[in-house]
C-alpha positions as CSV (number, residue, x, y, z in Angstrom):
1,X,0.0,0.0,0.0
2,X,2.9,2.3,1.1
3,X,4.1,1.8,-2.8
4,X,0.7,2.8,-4.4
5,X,0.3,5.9,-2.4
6,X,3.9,7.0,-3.3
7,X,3.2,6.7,-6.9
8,X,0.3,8.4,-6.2
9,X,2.1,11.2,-5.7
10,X,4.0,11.2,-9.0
11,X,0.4,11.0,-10.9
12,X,-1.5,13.5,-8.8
13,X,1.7,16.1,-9.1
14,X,1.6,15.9,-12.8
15,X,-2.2,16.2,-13.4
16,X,-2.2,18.6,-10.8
17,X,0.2,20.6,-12.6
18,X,-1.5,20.3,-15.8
19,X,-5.0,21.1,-14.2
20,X,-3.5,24.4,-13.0
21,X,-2.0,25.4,-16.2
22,X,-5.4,24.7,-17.4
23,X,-7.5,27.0,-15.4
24,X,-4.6,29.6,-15.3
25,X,-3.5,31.6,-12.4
26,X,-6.0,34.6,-12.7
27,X,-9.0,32.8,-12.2
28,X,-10.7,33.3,-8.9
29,X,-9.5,31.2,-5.9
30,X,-12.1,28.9,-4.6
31,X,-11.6,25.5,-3.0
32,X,-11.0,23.0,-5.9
33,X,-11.2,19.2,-5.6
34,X,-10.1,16.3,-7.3
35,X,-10.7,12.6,-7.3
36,X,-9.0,10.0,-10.5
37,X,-7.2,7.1,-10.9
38,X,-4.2,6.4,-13.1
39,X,-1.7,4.0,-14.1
40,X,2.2,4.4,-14.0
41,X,4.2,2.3,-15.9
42,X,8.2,3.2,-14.8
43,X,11.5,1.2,-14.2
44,X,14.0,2.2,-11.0
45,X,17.5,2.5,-11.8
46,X,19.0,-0.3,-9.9
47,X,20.0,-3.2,-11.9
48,X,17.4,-6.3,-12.2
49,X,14.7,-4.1,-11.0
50,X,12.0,-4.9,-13.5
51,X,9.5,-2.7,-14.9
52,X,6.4,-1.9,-12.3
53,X,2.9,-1.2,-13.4
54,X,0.6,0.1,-10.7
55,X,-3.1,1.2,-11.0
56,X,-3.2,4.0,-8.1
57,X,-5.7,6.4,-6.6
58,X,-5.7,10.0,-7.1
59,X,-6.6,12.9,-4.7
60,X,-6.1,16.4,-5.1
61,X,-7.3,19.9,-3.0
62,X,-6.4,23.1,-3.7
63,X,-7.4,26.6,-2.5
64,X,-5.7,30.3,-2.1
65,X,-3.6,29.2,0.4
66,X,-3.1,25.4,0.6
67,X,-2.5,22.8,-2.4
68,X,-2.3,18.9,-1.3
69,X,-1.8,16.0,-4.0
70,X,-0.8,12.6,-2.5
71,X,1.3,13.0,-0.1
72,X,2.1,16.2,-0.9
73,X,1.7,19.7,0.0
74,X,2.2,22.9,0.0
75,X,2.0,26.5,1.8
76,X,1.6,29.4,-0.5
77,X,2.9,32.5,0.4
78,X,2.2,35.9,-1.1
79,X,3.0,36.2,-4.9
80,X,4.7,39.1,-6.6
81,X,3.5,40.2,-9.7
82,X,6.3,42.1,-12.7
83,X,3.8,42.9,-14.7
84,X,1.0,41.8,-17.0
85,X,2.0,37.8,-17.5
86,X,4.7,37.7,-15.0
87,X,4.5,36.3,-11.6
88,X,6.8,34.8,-9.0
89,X,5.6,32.9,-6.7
90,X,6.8,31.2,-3.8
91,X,5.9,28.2,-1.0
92,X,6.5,25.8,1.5
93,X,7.0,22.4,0.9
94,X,6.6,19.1,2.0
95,X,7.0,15.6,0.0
96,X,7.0,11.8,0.6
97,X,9.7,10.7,-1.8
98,X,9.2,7.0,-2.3
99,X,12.7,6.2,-3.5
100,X,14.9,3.7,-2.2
101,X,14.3,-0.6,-2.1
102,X,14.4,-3.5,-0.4
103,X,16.9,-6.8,-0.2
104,X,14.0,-8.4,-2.0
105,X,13.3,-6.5,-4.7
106,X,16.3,-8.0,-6.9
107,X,19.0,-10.2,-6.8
108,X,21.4,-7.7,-7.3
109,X,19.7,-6.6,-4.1
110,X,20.4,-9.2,-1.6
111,X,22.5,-8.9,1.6
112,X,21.9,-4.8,1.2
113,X,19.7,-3.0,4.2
114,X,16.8,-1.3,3.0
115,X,16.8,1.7,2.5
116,X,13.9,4.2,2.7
117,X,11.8,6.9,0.7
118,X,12.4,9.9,2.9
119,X,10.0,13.1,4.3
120,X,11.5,16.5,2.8
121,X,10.8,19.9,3.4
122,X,11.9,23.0,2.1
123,X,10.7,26.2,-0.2
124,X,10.7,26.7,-4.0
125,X,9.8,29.8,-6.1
126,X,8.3,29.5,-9.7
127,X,8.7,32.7,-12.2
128,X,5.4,32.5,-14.6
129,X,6.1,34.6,-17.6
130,X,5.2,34.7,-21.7
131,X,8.5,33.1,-22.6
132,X,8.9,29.9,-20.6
133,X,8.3,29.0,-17.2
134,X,10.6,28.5,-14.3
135,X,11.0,26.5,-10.7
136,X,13.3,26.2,-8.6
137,X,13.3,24.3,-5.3
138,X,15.4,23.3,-2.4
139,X,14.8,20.9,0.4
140,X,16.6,18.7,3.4
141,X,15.4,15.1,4.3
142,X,13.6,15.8,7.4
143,X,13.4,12.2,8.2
144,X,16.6,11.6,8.7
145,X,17.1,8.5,6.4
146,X,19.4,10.2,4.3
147,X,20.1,13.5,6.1
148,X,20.7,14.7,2.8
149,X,19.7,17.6,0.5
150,X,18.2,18.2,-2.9
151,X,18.0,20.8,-5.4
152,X,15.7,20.9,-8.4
153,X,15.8,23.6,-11.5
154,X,13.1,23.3,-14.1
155,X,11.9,25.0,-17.1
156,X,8.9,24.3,-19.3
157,X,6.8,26.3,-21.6
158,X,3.1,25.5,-22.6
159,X,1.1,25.6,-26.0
160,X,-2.8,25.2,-26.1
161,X,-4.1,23.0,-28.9
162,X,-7.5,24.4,-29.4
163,X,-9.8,24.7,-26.7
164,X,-9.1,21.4,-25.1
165,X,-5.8,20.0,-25.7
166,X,-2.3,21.2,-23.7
167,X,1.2,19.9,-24.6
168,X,3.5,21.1,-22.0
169,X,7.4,20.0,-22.9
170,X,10.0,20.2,-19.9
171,X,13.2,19.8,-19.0
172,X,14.7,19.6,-15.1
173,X,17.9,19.5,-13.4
174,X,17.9,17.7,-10.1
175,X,21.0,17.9,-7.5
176,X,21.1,15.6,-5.3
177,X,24.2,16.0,-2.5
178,X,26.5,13.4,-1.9
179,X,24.4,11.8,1.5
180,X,21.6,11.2,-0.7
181,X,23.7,9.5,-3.6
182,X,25.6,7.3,-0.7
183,X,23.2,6.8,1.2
184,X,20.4,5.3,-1.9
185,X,23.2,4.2,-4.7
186,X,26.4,3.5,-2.2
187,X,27.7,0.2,-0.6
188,X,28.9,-0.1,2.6
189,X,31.7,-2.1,3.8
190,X,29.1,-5.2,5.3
191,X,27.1,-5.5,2.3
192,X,30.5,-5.9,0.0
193,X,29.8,-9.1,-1.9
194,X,32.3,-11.2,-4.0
195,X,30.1,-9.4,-7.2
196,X,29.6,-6.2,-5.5
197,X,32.2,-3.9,-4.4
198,X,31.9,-1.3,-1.7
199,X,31.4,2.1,-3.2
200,X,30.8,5.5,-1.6
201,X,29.0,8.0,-3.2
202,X,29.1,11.6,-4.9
203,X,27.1,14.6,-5.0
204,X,25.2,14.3,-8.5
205,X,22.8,15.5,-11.4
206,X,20.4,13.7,-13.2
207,X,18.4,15.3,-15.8
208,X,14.6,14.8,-16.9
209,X,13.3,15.4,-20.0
210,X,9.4,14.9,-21.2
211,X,6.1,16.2,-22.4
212,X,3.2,16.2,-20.6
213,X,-0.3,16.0,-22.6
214,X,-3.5,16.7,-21.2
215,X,-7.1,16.6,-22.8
216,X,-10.0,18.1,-21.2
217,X,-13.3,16.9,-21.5
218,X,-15.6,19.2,-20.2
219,X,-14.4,21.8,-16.9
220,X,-15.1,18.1,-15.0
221,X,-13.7,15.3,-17.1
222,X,-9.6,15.4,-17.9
223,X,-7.2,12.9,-19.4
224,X,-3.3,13.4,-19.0
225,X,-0.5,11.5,-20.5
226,X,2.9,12.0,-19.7
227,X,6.0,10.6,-20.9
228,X,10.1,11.2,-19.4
229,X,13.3,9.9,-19.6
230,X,15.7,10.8,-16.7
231,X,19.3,10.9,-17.9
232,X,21.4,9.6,-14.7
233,X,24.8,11.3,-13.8
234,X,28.0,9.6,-13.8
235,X,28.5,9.0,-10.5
236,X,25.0,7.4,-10.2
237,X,26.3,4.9,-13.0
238,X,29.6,4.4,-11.3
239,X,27.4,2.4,-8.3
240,X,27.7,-1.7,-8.9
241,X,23.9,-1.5,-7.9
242,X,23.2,0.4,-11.3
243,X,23.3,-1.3,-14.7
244,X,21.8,1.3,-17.3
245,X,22.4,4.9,-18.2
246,X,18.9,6.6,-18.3
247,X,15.3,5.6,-16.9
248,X,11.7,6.0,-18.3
249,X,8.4,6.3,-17.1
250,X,5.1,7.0,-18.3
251,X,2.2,7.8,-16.7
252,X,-1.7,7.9,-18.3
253,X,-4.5,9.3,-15.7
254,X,-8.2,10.9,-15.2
255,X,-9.2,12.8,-12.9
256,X,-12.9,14.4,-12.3
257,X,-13.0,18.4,-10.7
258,X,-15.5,19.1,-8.4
């Protein structure tokens, strides 16, 4: 169950997103629910991992001052607007990240402790303009699995198709420092195997790239489909608990406004 609801996350961020950019940030602030379901069809980094396809739940709320999706959330605080179509806006935030494994999930796994998805917190600031949209976000594991900190840098830019269809294509730079490489891609000195050396690791920066589509139906009815490929830094690849250069994902959801 903990595995669905942290892929519930993923979905509900990404249709969230979408729904927003839908809508647009001028119109008028109520209290805005949504219910879906989706499926996520995605493949972890760590060699023999095979593909996982889960059918998960989605729950979204948002109002002036609050937005939750999965286990997410967020504290707005006040906005400041540059002029007509710019904004910066910044938040609060909180996120269950479900990364990490168990000795069971692969072979390549066994003997290694598990290690867990972790509870961060931090702020971020977006910059909404005409040209292309920016985000940036920083954040500590306040759960103390990893003690470690991220950073995140995106950029996307949206086209509307008609009245009903968005293609949003976007591109992000996550940093992730060296206790969060170690502590989910390193091997310590008693889970060295005769095929797995020990191996401590670096500070890193994988990239995503993808496009996210979404149809609406009516103001009620909306289909999304998103598609990525993270490129994985070199010192991820350098762990003997990672056998490819790049992961994929794809996710396909609905989701019915209130």
């Amino acid at each position: 169950m903990a595995r669905q609801l942290a892929l519930a996350i993923v979905m509900g961020g990404a249709l969230a997103g979408a729904s927003a950019q839908q809508a647009g940030h001028d119109d008028p602030q109520g209290s805005q629910w949504g219910l879906g379901l989706g499926v996520l069809v995605k493949k972890d980094a760590y060699k023999g991992i095979k593909r996982d396809t889960q059918v998960v739940p989605l729950l979204r709320f948002e109002n002036e001052y609050l937005e939750f999706e999965g286990l997410g959330l967020e504290v707005k605080l006040p906005s400041l607007r540059l002029g007509e179509g710019h904004e910066i806006r910044f938040g609060i935030v909180g996120e269950f990240d479900p990364s990490g494994y168990k000795a069971k999930d692969a072979p390549s796994l066994a003997g290694m402790t598990e290690r867990k998805g972790g509870f961060w917190v931090g702020a971020k600031v977006e910059w909404e303009n005409e040209f292309v949209n920016v985000s940036a976000a920083l954040t500590a594991d306040a759960s103390g699995h990893s003690k470690g900190r991220k950073f995140s840098l995106g950029l996307e830019k949206e086209w509307q198709l008609g009245q009903n269809t968005m293609v949003v294509p976007y591109i992000t730079a996550n940093w992730l420092d060296k206790k969060v490489v170690d502590y989910y891609y390193g091997v310590r000195a008693a889970e060295v195997t005769a095929e797995r050396a020990a191996h401590v690791g670096k500070a890193a920066m994988n990239v995503d790239v993808g496009v996210r589509t979404m149809y609406q139906f009516d103001q009620h009815h909306s289909m999304l489909l998103d598609v990525s490929i993270t490129r994985l830094a070199k010192q991820i690849k350098a762990s003997p608990l990672v056998d490819r250069s790049s992961t994929s994902q794809a996710i396909l959801g609905y989701m019915y406004s209130f």
